[in-house]
C-alpha positions as CSV (number, residue, x, y, z in Angstrom):
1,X,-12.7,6.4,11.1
2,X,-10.0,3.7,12.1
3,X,-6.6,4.1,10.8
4,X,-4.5,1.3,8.9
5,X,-0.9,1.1,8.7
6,X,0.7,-0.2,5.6
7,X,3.8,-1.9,5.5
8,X,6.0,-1.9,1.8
9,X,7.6,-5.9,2.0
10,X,8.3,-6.0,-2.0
11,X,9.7,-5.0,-4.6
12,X,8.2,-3.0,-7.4
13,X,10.4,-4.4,-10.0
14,X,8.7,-6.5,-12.7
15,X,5.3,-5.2,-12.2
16,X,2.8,-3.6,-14.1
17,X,2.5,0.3,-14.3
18,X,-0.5,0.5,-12.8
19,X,0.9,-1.4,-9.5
20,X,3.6,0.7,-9.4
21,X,1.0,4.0,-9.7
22,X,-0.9,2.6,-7.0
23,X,2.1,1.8,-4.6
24,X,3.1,5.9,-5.3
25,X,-0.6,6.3,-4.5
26,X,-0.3,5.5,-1.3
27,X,2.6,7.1,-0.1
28,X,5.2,3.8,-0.2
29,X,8.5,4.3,-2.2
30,X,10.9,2.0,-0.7
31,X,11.1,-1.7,0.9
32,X,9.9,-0.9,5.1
33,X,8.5,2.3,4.6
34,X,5.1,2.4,6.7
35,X,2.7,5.0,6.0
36,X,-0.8,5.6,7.8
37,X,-4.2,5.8,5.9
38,X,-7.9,6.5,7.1
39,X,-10.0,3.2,6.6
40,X,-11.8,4.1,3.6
41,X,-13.1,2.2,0.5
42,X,-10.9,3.8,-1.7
43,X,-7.7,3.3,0.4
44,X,-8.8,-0.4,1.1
45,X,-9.4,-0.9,-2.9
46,X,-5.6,0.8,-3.5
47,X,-4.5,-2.1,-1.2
48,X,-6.0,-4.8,-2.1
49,X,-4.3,-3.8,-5.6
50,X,-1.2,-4.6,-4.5
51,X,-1.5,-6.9,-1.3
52,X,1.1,-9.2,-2.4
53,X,3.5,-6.6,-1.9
54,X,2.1,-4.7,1.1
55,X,0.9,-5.7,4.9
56,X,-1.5,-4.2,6.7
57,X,-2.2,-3.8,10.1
58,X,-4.9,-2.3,12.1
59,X,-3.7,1.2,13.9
């Protein structure tokens, strides 16, 4: 399957606990981390969770 790359561009602070779980989820602890996923329905629902604070980019 492809790969995605996702980007941390925000802040955690002042959101709910489950998009702070989700952020953890994913591998992304601090502003600029980039971490690498497979292109799966699960990882593209975890994202969409929390796009505000993510990008993503095609790998």
């Amino acid at each position: 399957m492809a790969k995605i790359r996702v980007t941390k561009v925000k802040s955690a602070i002042n959101r709910t606990q489950t998009q702070k779980r989700t952020l953890e989820s994913l591998g992304l602890r601090k502003i600029g981390q980039v971490v690498e996923h497979e292109n799966t329905p699960s990882i593209l629902g975890m994202v969409n969770k929390v796009k505000h604070l993510v990008s993503v980019e095609e790998a």
